[in-house]
MIDOSE-1310 file (N, C-alpha, C; in nm, 2 decimals, decimal comma, always signed):
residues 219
xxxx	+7,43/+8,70/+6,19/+7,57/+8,70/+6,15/+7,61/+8,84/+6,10; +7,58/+8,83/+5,95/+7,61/+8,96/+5,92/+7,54/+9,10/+5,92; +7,47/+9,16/+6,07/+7,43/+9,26/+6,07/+7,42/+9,36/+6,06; +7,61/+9,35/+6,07/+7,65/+9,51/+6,03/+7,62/+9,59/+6,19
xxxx	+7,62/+9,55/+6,29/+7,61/+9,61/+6,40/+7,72/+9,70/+6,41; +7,83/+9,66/+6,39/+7,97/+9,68/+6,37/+7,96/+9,80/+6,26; +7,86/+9,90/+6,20/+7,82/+9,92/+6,12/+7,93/+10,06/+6,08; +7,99/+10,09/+6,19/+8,08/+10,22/+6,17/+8,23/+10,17/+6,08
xxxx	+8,27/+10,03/+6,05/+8,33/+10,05/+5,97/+8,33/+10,04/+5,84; +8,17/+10,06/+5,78/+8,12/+10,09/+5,66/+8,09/+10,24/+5,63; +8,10/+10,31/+5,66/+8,06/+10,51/+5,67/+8,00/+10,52/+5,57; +8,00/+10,44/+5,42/+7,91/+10,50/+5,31/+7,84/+10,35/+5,32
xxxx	+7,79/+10,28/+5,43/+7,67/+10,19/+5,36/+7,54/+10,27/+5,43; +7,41/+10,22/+5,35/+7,28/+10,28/+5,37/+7,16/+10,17/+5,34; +7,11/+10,26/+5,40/+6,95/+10,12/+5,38/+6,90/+10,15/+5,28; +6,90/+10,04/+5,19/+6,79/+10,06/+5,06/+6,63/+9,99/+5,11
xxxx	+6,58/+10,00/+5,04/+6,45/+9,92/+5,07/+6,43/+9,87/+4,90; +6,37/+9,70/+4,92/+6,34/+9,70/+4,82/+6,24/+9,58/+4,78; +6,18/+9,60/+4,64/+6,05/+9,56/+4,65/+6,05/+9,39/+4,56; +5,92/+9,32/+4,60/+5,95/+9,18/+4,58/+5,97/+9,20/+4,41
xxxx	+6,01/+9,11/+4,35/+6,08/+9,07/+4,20/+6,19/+9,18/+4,14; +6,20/+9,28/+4,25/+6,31/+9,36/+4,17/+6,47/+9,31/+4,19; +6,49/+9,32/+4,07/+6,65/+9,27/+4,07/+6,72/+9,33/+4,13; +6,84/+9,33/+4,18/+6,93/+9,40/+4,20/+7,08/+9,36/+4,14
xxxx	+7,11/+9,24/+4,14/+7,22/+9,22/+4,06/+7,19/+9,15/+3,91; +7,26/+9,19/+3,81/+7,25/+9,07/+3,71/+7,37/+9,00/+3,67; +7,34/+8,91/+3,60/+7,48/+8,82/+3,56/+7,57/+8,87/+3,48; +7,68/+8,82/+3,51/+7,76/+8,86/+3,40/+7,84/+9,05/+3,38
xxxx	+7,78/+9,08/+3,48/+7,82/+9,25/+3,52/+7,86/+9,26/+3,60; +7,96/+9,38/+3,61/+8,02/+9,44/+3,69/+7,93/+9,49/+3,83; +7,97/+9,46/+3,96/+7,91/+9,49/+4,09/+7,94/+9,60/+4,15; +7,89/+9,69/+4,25/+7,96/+9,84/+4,26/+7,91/+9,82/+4,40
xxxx	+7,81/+9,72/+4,47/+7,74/+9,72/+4,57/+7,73/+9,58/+4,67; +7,77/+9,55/+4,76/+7,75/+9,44/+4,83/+7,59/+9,47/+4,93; +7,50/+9,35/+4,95/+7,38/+9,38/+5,00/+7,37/+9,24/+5,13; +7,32/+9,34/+5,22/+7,35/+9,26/+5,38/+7,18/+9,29/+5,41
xxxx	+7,06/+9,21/+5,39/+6,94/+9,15/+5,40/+6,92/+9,21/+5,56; +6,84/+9,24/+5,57/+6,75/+9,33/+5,71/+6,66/+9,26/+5,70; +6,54/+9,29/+5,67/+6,43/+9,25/+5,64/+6,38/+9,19/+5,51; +6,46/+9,17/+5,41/+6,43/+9,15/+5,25/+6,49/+9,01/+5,26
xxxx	+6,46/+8,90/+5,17/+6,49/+8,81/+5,13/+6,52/+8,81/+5,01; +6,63/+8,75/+4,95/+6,63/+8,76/+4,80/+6,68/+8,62/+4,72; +6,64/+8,62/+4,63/+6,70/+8,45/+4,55/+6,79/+8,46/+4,47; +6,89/+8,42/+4,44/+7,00/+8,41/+4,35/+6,90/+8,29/+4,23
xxxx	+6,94/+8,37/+4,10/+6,89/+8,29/+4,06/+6,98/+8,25/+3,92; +6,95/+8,13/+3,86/+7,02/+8,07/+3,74/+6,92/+8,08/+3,63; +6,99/+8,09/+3,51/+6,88/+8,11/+3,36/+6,97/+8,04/+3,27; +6,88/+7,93/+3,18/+6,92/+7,83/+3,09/+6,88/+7,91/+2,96
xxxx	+6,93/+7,86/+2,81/+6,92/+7,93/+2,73/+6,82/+7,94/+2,69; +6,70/+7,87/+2,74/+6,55/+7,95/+2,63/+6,51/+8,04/+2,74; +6,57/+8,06/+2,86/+6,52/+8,22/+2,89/+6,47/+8,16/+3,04; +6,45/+8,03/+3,05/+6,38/+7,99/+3,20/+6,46/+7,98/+3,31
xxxx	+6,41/+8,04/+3,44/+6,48/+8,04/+3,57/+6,48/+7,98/+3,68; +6,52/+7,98/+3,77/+6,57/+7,80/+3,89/+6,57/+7,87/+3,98; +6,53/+7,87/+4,11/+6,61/+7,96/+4,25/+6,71/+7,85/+4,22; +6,87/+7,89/+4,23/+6,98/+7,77/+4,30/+7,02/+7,85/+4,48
xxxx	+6,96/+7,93/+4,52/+6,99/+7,97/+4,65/+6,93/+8,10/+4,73; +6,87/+8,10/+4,86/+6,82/+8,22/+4,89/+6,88/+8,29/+5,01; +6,91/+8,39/+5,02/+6,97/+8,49/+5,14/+6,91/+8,56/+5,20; +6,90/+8,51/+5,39/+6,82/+8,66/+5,45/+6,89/+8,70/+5,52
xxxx	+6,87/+8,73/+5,65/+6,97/+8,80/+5,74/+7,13/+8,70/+5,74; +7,08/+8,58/+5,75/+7,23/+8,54/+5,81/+7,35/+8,54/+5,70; +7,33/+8,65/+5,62/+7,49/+8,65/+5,53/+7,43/+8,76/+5,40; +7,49/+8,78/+5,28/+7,54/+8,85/+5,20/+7,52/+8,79/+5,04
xxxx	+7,44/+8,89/+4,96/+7,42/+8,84/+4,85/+7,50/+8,79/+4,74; +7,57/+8,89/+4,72/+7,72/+8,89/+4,63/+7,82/+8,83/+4,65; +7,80/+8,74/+4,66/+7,90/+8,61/+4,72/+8,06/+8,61/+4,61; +8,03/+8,67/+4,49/+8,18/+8,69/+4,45/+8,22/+8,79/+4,51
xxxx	+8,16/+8,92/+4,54/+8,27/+8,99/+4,64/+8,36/+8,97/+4,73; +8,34/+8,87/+4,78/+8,44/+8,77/+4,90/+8,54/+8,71/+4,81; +8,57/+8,69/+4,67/+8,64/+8,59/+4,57/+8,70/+8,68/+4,49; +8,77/+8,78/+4,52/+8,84/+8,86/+4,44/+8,79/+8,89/+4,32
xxxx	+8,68/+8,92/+4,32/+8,60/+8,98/+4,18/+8,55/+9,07/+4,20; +8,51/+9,15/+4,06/+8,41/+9,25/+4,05/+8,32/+9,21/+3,98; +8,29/+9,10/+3,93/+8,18/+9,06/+3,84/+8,07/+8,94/+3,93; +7,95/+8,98/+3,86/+7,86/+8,89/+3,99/+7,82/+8,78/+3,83
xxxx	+7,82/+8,66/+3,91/+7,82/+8,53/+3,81/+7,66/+8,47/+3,79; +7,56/+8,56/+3,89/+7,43/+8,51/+3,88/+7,39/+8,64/+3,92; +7,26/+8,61/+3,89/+7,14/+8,72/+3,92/+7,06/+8,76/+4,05; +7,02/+8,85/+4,10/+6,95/+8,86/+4,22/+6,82/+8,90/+4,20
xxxx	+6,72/+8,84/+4,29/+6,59/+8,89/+4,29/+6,54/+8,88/+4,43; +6,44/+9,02/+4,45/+6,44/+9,02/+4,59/+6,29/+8,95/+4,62; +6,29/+8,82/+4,68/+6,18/+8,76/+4,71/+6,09/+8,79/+4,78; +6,15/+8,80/+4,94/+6,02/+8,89/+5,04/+6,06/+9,09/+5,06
xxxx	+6,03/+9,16/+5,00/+6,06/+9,29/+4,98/+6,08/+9,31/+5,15; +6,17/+9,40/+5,16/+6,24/+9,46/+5,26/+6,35/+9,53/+5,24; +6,39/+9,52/+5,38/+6,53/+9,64/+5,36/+6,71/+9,54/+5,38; +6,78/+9,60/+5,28/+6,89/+9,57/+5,32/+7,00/+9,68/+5,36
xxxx	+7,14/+9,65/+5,42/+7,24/+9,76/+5,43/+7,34/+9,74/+5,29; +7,33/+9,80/+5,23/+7,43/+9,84/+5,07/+7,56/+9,91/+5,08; +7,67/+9,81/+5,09/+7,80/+9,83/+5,13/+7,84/+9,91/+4,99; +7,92/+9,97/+4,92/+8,03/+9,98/+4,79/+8,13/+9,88/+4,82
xxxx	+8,13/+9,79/+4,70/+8,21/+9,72/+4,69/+8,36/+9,70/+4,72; +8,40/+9,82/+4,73/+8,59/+9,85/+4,77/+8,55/+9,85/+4,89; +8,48/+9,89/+4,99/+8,46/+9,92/+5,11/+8,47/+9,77/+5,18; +8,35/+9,66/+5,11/+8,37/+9,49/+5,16/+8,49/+9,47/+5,13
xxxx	+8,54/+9,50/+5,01/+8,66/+9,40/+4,99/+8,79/+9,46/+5,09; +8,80/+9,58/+5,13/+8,87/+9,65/+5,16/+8,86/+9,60/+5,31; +8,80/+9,59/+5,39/+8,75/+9,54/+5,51/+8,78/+9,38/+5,49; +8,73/+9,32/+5,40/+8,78/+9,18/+5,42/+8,93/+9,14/+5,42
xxxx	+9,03/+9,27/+5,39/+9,15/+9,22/+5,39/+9,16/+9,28/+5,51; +9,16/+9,38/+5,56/+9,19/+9,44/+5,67/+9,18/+9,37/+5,84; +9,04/+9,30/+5,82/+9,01/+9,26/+5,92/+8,96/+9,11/+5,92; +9,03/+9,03/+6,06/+9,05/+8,93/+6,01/+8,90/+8,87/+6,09
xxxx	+8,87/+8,93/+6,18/+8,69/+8,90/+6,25/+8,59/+8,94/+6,13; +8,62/+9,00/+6,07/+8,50/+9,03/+5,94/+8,54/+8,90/+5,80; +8,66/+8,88/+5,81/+8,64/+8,81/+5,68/+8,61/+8,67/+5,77; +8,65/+8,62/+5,90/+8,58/+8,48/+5,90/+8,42/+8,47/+5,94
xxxx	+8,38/+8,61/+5,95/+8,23/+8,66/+5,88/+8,13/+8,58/+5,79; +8,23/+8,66/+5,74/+8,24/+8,65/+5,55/+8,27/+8,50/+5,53; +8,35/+8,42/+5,53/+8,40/+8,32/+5,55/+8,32/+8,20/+5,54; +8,24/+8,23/+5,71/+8,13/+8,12/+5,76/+8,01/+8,14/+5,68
xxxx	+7,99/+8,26/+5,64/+7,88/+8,28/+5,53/+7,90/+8,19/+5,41; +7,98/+8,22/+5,31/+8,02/+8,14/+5,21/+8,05/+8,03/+5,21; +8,12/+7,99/+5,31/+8,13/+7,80/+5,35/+7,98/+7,75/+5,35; +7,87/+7,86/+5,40/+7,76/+7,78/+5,45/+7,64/+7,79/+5,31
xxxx	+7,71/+7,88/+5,26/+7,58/+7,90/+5,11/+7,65/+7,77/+5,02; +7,79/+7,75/+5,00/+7,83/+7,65/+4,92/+7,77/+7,53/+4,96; +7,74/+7,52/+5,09/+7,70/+7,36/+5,11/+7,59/+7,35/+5,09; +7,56/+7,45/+5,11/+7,35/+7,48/+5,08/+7,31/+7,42/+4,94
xxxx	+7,37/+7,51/+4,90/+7,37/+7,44/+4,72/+7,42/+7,37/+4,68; +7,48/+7,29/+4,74/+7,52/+7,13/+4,71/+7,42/+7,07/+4,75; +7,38/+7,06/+4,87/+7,31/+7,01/+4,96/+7,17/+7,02/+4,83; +7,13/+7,12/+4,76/+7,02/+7,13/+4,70/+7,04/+7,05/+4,55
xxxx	+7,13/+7,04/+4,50/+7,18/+6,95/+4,39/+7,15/+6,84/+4,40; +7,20/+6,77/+4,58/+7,16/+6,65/+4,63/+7,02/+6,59/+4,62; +6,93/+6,68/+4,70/+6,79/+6,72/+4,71/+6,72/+6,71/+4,55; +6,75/+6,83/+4,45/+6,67/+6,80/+4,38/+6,69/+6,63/+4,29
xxxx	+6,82/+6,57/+4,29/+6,78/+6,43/+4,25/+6,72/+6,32/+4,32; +6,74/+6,32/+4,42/+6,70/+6,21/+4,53/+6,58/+6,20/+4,57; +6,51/+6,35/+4,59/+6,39/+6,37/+4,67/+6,28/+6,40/+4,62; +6,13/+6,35/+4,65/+6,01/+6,43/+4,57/+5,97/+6,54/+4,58
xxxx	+5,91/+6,56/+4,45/+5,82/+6,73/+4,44/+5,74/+6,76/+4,61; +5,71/+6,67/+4,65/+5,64/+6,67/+4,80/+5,76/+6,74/+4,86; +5,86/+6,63/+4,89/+5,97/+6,66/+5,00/+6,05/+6,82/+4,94; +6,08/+6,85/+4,89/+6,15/+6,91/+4,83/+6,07/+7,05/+4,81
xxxx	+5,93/+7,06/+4,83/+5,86/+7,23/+4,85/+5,85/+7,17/+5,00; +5,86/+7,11/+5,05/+5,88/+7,13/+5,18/+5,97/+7,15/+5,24; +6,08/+7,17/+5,25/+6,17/+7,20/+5,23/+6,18/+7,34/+5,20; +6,15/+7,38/+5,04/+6,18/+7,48/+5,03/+6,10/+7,61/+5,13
xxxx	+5,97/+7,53/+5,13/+5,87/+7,62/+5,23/+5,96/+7,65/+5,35; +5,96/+7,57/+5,39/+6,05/+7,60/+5,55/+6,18/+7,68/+5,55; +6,24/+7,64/+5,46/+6,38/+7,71/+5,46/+6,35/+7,87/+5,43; +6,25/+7,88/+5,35/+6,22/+8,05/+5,28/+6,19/+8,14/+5,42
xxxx	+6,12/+8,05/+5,53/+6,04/+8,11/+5,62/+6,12/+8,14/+5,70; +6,21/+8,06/+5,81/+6,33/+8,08/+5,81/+6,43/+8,19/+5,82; +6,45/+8,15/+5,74/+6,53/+8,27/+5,62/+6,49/+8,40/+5,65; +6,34/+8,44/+5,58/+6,26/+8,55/+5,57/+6,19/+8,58/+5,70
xxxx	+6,19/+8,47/+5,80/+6,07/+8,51/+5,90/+5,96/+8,51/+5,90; +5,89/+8,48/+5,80/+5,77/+8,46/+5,77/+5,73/+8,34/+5,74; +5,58/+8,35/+5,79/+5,51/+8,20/+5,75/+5,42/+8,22/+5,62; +5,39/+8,30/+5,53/+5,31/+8,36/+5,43/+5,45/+8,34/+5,25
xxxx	+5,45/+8,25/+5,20/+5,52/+8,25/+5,10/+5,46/+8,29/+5,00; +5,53/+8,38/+4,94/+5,41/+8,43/+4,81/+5,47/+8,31/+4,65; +5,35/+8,30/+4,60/+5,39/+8,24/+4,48/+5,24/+8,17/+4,37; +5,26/+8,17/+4,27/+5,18/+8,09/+4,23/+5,20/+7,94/+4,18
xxxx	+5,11/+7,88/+4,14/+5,21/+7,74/+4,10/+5,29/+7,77/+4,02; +5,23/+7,83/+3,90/+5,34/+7,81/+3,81/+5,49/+7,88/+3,84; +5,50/+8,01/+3,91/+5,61/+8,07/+3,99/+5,66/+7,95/+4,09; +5,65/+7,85/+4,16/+5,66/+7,75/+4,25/+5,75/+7,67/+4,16
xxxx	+5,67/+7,62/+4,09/+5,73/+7,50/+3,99/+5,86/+7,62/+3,92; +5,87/+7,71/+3,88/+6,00/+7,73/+3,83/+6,12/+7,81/+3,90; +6,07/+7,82/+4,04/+6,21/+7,85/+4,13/+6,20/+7,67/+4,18; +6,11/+7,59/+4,16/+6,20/+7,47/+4,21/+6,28/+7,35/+4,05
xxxx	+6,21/+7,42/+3,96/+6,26/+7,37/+3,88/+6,22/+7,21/+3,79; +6,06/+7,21/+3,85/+6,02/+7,08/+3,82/+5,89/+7,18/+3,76; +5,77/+7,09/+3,69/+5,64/+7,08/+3,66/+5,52/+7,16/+3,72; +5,47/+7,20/+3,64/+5,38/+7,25/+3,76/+5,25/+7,12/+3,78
xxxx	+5,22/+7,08/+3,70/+5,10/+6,97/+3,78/+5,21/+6,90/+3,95; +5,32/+6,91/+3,90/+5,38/+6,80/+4,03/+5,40/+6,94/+4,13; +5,39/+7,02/+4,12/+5,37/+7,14/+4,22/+5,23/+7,17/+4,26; +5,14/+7,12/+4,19/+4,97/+7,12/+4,18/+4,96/+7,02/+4,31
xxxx	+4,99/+6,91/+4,30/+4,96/+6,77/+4,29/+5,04/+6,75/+4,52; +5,19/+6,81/+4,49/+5,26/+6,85/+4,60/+5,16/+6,94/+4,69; +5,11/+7,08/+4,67/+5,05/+7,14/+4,77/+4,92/+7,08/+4,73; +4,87/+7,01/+4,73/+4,73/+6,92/+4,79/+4,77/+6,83/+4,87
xxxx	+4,88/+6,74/+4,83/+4,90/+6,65/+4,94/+4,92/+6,71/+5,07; +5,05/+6,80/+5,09/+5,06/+6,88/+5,22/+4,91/+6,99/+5,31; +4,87/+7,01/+5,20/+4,75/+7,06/+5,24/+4,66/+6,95/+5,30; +4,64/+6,82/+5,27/+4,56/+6,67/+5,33/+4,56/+6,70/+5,47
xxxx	+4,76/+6,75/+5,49/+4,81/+6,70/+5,64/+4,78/+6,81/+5,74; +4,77/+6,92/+5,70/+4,70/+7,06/+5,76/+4,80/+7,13/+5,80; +4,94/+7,13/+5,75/+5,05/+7,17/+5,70/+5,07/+7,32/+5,66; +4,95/+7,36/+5,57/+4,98/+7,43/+5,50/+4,83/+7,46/+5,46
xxxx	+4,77/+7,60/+5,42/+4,70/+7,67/+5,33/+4,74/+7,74/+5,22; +4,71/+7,70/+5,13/+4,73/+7,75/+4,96/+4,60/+7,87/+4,97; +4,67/+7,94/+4,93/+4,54/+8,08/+4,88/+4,60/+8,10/+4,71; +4,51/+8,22/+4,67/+4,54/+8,22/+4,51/+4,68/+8,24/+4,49
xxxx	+4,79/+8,33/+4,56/+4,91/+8,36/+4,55/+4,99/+8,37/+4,62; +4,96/+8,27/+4,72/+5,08/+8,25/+4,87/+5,05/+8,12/+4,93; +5,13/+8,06/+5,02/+5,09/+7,95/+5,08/+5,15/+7,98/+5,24; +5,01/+7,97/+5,30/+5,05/+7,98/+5,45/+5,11/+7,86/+5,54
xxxx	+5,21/+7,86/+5,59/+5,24/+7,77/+5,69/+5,17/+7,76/+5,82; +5,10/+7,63/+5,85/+5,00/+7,65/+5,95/+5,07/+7,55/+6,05; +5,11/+7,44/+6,06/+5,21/+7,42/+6,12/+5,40/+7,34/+6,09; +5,46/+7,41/+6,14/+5,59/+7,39/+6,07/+5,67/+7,25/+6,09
xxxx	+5,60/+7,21/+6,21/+5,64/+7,07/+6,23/+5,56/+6,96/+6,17; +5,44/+6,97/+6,14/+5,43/+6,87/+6,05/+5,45/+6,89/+5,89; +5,47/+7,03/+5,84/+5,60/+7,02/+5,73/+5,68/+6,96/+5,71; +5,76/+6,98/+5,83/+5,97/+6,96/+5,84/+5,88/+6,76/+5,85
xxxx	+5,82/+6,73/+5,90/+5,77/+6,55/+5,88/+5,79/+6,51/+5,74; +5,74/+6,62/+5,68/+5,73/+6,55/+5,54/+5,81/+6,64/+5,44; +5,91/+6,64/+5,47/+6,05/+6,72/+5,41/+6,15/+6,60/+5,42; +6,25/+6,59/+5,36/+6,37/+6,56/+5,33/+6,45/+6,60/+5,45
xxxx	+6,57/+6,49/+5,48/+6,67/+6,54/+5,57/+6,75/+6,67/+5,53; +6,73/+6,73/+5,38/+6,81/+6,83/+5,34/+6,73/+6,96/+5,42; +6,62/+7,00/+5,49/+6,55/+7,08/+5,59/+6,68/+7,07/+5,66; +6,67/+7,00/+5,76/+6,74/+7,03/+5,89/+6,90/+7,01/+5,87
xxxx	+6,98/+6,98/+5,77/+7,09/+6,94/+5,74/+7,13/+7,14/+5,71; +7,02/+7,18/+5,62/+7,08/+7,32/+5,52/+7,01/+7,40/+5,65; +6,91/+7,40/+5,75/+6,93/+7,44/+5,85/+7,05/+7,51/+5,97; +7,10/+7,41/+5,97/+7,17/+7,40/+6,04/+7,31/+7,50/+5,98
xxxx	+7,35/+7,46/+5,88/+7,40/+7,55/+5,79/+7,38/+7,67/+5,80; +7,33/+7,71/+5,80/+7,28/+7,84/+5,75/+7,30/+7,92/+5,91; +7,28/+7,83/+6,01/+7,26/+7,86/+6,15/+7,42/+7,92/+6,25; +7,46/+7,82/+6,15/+7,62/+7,82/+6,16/+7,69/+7,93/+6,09
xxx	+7,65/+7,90/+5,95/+7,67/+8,05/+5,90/+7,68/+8,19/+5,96; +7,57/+8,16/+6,01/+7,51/+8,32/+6,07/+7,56/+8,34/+6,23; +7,70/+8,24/+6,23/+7,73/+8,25/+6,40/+7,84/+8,34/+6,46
């Protein structure tokens, strides 16, 4: 979707590169920069008052981190962290907004992006009540990969359990069972996808629903 192929009517965007856990946006601050994912994946993330954090959403090529930029703001309402280190293209923020009024093929861009992250995270609201710690890292597995292009997710349990926002025994307890099915290899700090269709088996219809999404998004 958003590749920015079109890239000459941005003149001051540039490739940053950047490395896994480093932030780029935080909450509650003023934005100066819109970020369009190359090769980087990054997680939007939510923080409750004793300090602990949630992924509520992840962005790779098919759309744009700063989803207030598109909402007539300068302030970003969540945080960014870059999950699979890579490169993105780093717009100045007058330049997106300025473009999104101007042109009306860029904003339904922009548009189809944001229609399709909103339902994502609904879609995940749905997901985390309805579905198990099983279905629901399966899910998340696949969608990261996806997303990222990779089959190698880095994480530990206890990092696991708190981008999904549950326990870590039930994140312990989840990659053993998918591990049973030959689904997946756990190593000390990553979990490899070994094959993705007997994952997406034992995932939730919210896989191929936010899929799809995302697919559309990026169209």
């Amino acid at each position: 979707m958003l590749s920015l192929h079109e890239s000459e009517l941005f003149a001051r965007a540039r490739v940053v590169r950047l490395e896994s856990s480093q932030t780029t946006t935080e909450h509650d601050t003023v934005m100066h920069t819109v970020d369009f994912p190359v090769t980087a994946l990054l997680s939007i993330m939510g923080m409750v008052e004793d300090g602990a954090t949630t992924e509520l959403a992840a962005v790779g090529t098919e759309a744009f981190v700063e989803i207030d930029a598109a909402l007539r703001t300068n302030i970003a309402k969540r945080s960014a962290v870059c999950f699979f280190e890579g490169d993105v293209i780093r717009v100045p923020l007058e330049d997106f907004q300025r473009e999104l009024q101007r042109s009306p093929e860029f904003s339904d861009l922009v548009y189809h992006a944001v229609r399709a992250r909103v339902f994502t995270t609904e879609q995940l609201v749905l997901c985390n009540v309805r579905h198990s710690v099983v279905q629901r890292l399966a899910r998340w597995l696949l969608l990261h990969a996806v997303r990222g292009g990779r089959d190698v997710i880095p994480g530990t349990h206890d990092f696991i359990a708190s981008m999904l926002g549950v326990r870590r025994a039930g994140v312990s307890e989840a990659i053993a069972d998918l591990e049973k099915t030959s689904a997946i290899e756990h190593r000390r700090n990553a979990i490899e996808i070994l094959d993705a269709d007997l994952l997406a088996a034992r995932a939730c219809e919210c896989y191929p629903i936010s899929r799809m999404a995302i697919e559309e998004g990026a169209a």
